[in-house]
C-alpha positions in Angstrom: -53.4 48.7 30.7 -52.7 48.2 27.0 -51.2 44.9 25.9 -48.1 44.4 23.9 -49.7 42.5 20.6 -47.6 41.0 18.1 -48.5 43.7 15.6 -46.9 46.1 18.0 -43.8 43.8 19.0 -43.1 43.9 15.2 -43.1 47.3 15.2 -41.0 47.6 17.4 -38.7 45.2 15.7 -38.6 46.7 12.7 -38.4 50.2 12.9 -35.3 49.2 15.6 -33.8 47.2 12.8 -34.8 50.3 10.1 -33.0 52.6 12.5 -29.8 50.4 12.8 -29.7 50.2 9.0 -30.2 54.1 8.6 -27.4 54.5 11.2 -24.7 52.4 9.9 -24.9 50.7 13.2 -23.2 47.4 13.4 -25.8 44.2 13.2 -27.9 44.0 16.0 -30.0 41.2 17.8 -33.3 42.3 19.2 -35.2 40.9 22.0 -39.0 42.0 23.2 -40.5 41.1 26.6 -43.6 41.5 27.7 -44.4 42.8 31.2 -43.6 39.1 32.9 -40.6 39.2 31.3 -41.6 36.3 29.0 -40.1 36.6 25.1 -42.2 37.8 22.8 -39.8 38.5 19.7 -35.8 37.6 19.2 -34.7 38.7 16.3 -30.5 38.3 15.7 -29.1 40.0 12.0 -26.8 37.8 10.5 -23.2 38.4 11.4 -24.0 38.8 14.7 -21.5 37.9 17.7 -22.8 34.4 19.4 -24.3 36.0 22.4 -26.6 38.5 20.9 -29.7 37.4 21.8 -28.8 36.4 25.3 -27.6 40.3 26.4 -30.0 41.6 25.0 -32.9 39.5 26.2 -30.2 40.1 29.4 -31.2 44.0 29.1 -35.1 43.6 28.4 -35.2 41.1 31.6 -33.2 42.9 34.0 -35.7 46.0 33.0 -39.0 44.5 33.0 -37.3 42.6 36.6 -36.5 45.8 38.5 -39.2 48.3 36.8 -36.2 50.4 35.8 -34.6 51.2 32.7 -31.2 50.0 31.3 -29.5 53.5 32.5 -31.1 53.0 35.9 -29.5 49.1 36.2 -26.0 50.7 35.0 -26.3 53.5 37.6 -26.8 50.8 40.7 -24.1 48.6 39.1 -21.6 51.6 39.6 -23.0 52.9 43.3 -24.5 49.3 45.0 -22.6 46.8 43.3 -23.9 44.3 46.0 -27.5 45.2 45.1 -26.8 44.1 40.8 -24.4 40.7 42.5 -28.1 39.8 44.1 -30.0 40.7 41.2 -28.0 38.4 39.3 -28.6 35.7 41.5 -32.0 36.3 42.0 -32.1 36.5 37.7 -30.5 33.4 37.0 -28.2 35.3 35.8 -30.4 37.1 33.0 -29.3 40.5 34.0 -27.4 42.8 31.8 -27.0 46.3 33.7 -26.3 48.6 30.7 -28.1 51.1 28.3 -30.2 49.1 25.6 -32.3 48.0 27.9 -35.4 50.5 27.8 -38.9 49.9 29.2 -41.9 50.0 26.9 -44.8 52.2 28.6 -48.2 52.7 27.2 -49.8 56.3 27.3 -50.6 56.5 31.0 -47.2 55.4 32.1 -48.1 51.6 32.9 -45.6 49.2 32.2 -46.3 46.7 28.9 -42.4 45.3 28.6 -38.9 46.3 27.9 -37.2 45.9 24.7 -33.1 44.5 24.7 -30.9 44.9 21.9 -27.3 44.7 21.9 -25.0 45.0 18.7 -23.5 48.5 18.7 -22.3 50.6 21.5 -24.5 50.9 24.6 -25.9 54.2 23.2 -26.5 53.4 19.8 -28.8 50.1 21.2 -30.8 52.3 22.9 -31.5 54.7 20.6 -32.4 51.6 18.3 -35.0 50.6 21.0 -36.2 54.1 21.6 -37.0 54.5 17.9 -38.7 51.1 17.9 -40.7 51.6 20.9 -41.9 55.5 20.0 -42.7 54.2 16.1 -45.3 51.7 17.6 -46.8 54.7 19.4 -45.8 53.6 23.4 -42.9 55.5 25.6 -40.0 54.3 25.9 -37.9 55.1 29.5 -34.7 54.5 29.2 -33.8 54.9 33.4 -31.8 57.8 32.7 
């Protein structure tokens, strides 16, 4: 299994932040987990909403929790509402079911970690993540 270095989590970081920029996306705050779900980068722009950093490290936990992607934990909010109630529980409560959540997988498909941001719409978050995760050369999988 390949490890999530800090040379790759700031990567990640900034090519998600580069991609924000070159999208006109709204400021972002950027959260890396590793596999265990423990933190191994926040990043928050400035002008940022208070909560940044706690939906999205809400979006890379909930990933790296369930072993699914962000689209994945929106898809069982809708159909087993029960099942995401529990997962909060279970979570402490650091569950955000929504897309910008993506897993980070290395090339044979193992799981390294999830990245979170939050800032823009749903969409545009994950396409941040996506770009961040593919520049530093893993897969991203996004649960859709």
């Amino acid at each position: 299994m390949t490890n999530l270095t800090l040379a790759s989590v700031r990567t990640i970081v900034d090519k998600a932040l580069a991609y924000a920029h070159e999208k006109s996306f709204k400021p972002i705050g950027v959260v890396v987990v590793d596999a265990r779900g423990a933190v191994r980068m926040t990043v928050v722009e400035d002008n940022t909403a208070l909560l940044r950093a706690e939906i999205a490290h809400g979006k890379a936990y909930g990933c790296v929790a369930v072993g699914v992607g962000g689209r994945m934990l929106q898809k069982f909010a809708v159909e087993r509402p029960h099942f995401i109630t529990a997962l909060g529980g279970l979570t402490h409560d650091r569950l955000t079911p929504v897309p910008g959540g993506v897993l980070i997988r290395d090339g044979s498909g193992a799981l390294i970690g999830a990245v979170g941001i939050s800032g823009d719409t749903s969409d545009n978050d994950e396409l941040a993540a996506v770009a961040g995760i593919e520049a530093a050369g893993f897969k991203a999988d996004t649960g859709a």
